[in-house]
Structures are given as C-alpha cells and as structure tokens.
C-alpha positions as CSV (number, residue, x, y, z in Angstrom):
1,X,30.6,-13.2,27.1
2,X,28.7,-14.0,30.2
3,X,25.5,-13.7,28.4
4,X,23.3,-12.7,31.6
5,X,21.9,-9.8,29.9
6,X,23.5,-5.8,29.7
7,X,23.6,-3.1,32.4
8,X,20.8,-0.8,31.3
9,X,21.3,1.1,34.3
10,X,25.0,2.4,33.6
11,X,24.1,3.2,30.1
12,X,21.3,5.4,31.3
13,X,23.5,7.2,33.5
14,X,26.2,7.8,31.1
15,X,23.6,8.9,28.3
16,X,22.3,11.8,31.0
17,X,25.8,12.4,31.6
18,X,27.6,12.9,28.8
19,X,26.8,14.0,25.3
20,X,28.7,11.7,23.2
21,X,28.0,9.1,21.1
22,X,27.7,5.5,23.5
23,X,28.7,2.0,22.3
24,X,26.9,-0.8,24.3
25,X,29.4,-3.3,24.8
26,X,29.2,-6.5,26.8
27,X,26.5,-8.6,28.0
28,X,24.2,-8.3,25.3
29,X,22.7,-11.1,25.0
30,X,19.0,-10.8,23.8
31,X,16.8,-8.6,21.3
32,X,15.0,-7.4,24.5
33,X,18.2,-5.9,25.4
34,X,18.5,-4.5,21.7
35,X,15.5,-2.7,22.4
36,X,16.0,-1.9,25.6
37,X,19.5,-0.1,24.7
38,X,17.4,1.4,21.6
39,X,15.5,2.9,23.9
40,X,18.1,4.8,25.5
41,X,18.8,6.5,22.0
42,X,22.2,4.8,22.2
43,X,24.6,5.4,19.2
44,X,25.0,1.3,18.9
45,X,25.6,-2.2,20.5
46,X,28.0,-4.8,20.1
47,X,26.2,-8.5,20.4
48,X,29.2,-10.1,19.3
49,X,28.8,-13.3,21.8
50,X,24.7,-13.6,21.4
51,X,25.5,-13.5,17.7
52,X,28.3,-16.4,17.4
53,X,26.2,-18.4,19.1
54,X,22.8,-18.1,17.9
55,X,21.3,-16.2,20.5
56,X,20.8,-12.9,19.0
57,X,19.3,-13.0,14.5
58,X,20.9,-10.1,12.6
59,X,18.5,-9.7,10.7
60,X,16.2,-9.0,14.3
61,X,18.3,-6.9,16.0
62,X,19.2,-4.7,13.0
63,X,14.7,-4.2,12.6
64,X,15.1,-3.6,16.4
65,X,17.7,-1.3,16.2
66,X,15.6,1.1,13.7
C-alpha cells in the first residue's frame, strides 16, 4: 500500500526460477508497472491499492494486461 511502484527485479528472478504460475502482489501502483509485470509473462497482478484510489483504470490495466 506504499504505492512506490513493484519490485520488477524479484519477479524476474522468481519467473527464471521457478515454473509456476506468479501473482504480483504489492506495490503496484501504475499501468507502467502493469506492463512491466506483463512483460515478464506473469500469471497476474493484484493493484488492489492503485485501484481504490484512482491510480490504476480497470479498464487500462485489463488492455495492458492482454
């Protein structure tokens, strides 16, 4: 809930690690970071926080997510 943005790096560590399916959660808190975590073939992100309070449009981040 900090909203300073998510840790791109530790997902892209854990994606090379592991072959699971990988759930951003926390810090979230743009559609740059949408896109960045899309580009890491993610399996999903929570924005919960961005979204509550306007940060983040649904409707954007779902088209970023694609």
């Amino acid at each position: 809930g900090a909203m300073l943005g998510t840790n791109r790096e530790l997902y892209k560590e854990l994606s090379r690690k592991f072959d699971i399916d990988i759930t951003a959660s926390g810090g979230v808190s743009s559609i740059d970071d949408v896109k960045a975590l899309r580009a890491l073939d993610l399996y999903g992100a929570i924005i919960g926080k961005a979204y509550y309070i306007g940060a983040i449009d649904l409707e954007k981040a779902l088209e970023a997510a694609k």
